[in-house]
C-alpha positions in Angstrom: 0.0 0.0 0.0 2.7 1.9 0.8 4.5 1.6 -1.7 1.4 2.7 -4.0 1.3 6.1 -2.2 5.2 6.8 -3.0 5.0 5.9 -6.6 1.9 8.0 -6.7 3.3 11.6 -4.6 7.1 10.8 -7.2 5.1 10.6 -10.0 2.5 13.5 -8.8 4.9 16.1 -10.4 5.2 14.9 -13.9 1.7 13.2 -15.1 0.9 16.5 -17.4 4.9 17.5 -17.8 6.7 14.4 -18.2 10.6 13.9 -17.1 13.0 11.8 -18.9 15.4 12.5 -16.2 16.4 9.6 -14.1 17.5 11.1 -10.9 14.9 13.8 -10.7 13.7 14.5 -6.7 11.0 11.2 -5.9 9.7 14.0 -3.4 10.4 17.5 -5.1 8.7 20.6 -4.6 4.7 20.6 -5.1 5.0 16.9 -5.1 1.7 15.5 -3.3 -0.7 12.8 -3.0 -3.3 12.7 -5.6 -6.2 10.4 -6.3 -4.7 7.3 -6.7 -3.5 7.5 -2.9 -6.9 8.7 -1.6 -8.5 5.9 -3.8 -5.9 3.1 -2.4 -6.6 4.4 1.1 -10.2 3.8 0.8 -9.5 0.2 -0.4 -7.8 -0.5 2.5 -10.5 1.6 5.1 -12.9 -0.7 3.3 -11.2 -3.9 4.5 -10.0 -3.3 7.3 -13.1 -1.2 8.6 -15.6 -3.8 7.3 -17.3 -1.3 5.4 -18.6 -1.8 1.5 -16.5 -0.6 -1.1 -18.6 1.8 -2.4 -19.1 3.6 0.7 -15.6 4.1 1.6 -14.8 5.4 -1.7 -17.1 8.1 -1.7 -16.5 9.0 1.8 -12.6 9.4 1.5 -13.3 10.9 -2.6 -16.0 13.9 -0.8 -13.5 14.6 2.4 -10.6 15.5 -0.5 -12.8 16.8 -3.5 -9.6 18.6 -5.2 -6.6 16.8 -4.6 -3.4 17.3 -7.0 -4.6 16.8 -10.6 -8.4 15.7 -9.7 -10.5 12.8 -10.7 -11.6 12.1 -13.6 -14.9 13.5 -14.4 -17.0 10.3 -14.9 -15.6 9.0 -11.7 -16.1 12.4 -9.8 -20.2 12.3 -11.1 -19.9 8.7 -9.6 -18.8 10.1 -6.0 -21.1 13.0 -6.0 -24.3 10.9 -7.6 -27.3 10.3 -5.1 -27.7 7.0 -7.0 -24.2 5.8 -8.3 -24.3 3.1 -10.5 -21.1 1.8 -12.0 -20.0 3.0 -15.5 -18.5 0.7 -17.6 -14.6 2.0 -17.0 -11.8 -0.2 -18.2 -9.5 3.0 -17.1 -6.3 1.9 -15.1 -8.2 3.7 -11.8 -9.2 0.2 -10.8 -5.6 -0.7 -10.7 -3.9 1.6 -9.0 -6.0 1.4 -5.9 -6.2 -2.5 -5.4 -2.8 -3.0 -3.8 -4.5 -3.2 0.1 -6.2 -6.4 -1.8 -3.3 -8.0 -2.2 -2.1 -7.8 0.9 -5.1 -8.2 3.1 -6.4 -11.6 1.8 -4.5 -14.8 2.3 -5.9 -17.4 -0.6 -5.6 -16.2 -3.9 -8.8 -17.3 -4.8 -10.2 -14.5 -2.2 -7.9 -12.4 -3.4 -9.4 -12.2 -7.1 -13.0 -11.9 -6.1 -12.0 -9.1 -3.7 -9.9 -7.0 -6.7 -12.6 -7.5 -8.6 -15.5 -6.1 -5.7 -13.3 -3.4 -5.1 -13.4 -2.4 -8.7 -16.6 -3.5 -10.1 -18.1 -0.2 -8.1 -17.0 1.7 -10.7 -15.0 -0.2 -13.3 -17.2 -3.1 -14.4 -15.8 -3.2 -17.8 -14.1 -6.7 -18.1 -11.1 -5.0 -18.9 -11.3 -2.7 -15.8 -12.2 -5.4 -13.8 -8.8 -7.8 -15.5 -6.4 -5.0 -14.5 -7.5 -4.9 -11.0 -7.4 -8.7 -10.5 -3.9 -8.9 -12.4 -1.8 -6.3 -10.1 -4.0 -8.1 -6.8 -2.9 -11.5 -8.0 0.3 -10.4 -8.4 1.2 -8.3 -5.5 -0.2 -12.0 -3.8 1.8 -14.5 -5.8 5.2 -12.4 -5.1 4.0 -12.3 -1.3 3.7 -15.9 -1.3 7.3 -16.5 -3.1 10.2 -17.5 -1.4 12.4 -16.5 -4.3 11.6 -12.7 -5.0 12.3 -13.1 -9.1 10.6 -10.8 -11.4 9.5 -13.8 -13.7 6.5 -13.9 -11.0 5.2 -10.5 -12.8 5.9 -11.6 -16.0 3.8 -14.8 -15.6 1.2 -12.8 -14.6 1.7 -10.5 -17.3 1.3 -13.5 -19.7 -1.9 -15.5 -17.9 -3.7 -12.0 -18.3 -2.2 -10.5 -21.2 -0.7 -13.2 -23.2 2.4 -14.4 -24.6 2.8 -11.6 -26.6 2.2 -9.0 -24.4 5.5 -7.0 -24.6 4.3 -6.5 -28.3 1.8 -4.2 -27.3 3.1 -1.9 -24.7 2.2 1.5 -24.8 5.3 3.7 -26.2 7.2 6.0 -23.7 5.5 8.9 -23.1 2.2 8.4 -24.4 -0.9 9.1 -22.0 -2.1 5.3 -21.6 -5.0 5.9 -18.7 -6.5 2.3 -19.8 -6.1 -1.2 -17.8 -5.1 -3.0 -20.9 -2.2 0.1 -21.6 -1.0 0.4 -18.3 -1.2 -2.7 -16.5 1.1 -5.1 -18.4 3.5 -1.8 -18.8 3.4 -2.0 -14.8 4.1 -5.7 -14.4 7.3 -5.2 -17.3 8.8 -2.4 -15.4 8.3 -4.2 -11.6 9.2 -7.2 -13.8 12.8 -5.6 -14.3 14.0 -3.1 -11.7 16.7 -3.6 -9.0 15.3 -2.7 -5.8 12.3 -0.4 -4.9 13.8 2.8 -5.8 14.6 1.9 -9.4 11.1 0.4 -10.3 9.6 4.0 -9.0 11.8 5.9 -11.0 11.7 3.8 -14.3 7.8 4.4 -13.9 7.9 8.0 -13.6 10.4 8.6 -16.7 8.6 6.3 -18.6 6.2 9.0 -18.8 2.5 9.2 -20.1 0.4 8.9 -16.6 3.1 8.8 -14.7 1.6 9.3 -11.2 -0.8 6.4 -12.3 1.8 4.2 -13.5 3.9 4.9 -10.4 1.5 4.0 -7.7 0.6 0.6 -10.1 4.5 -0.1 -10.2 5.5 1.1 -6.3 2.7 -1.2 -5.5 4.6 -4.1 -7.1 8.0 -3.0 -6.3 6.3 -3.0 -2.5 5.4 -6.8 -2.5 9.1 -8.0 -4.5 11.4 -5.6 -2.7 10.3 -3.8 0.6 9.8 -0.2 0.8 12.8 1.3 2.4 12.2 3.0 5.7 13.4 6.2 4.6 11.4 6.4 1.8 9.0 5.1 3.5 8.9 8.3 7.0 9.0 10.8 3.6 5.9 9.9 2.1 4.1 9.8 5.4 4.8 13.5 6.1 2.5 14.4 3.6 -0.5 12.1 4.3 -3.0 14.3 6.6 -3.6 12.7 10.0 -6.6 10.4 9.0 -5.2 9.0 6.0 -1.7 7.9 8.0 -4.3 6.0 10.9 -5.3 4.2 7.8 -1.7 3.5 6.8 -0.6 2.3 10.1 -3.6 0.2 10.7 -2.6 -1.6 7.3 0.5 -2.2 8.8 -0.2 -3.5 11.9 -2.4 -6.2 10.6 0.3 -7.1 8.2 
């Protein structure tokens, strides 16, 4: 979960400005949190909370309307609706907020009908619904292995994707927002970094939706590698006081 939040603030400066540059700051100036770590924290309020899906996303989604670079507008009608209904999304929103999923649930078959709960709310598109259940099952699989390879990603990458799946990546730089773009993207890059700290900043200079992609790929990098403690006290500074209770109760039932 964690290390969804960090890929999300490094990427937070560079979504609509891309960076090619390697060792730019993972938390530089106007860096923040945007969607993708108020969505992931409402996955994990959810579960551990015992509250529906639904109703924790629209509760964390209306206590931060505006956050850096706002929802998408179908998804923000969805949180403000008096009768929201899901819409058919197969964007990669269902993705990046699944991590808690993978962590939470101990049997992989629980872990696939939870990602794909937690994203039917809104994403109910089969493709929406296949990128949530890909990252869950992986971030599970690589929990589960003793030997922390990246071919666990990549055989995940091929049961969802296929065989071929490298052959349709999106290009760098190009603004993927769909599951099918930017989920087998994700698994490639977790697929082939060295530590944590590598798979964040491959993500980010990849470009395109780079906050997006770097929550989806610190999520993985999380489960193969660890997030390390420093990086780890940095990002909390700038959750707000509710959202870090959330964090620390994730990490006290792991």
């Amino acid at each position: 979960m964690l290390g969804a939040i960090i890929g999300d603030i490094a990427g937070s400066n560079y979504e609509f400005n891309n960076t090619t540059d390697y060792g730019f700051p993972l938390f530089g100036n106007g860096s923040d949190f945007t969607d993708d770590t108020i969505c992931t924290v409402a996955v994990a309020d959810a579960i551990l909370n015992r509250k529906d899906y639904q109703t924790a996303m629209r509760e964390w989604c209306r206590k931060y309307p505006h956050p850096k670079g706002e929802y998408g507008g179908y998804f923000m009608n969805w949180v403000l609706s008096a009768d929201p209904s899901p819409y058919n999304s197969f964007g990669n929103g269902s993705a990046m907020r699944v991590s808690p999923v993978g962590w939470l649930f101990d049997d992989e078959l629980t872990v696939r009908e939870q990602a794909e709960a937690s994203a039917a709310i809104t994403h109910n598109h089969p493709e929406g619904i296949k990128g949530a259940v890909a990252i869950a099952t992986a971030i599970f699989r690589m929990r589960q292995s003793e030997e922390k390879y990246g071919s666990v990603f990549e055989t995940v990458a091929k049961e969802f994707y296929g065989a071929d799946y490298l052959q349709h990546l999106p290009e760098r730089g190009f603004f993927d927002v769909t599951c099918q773009g930017c989920v087998p993207l994700a698994l490639y890059i977790a697929s082939l970094a060295s530590d944590f700290e590598d798979a964040v900043r491959l993500a980010v200079t990849y470009g395109g939706d780079s906050d997006t992609l770097g929550a989806i790929v610190g999520s993985l990098a999380e489960a193969r590698f660890g997030v390390p403690s420093n990086l780890a006290e940095k990002a909390k500074k700038f959750l707000p006081k509710e959202m870090l209770a959330i964090v620390e109760h994730f990490e006290s039932r792991l």
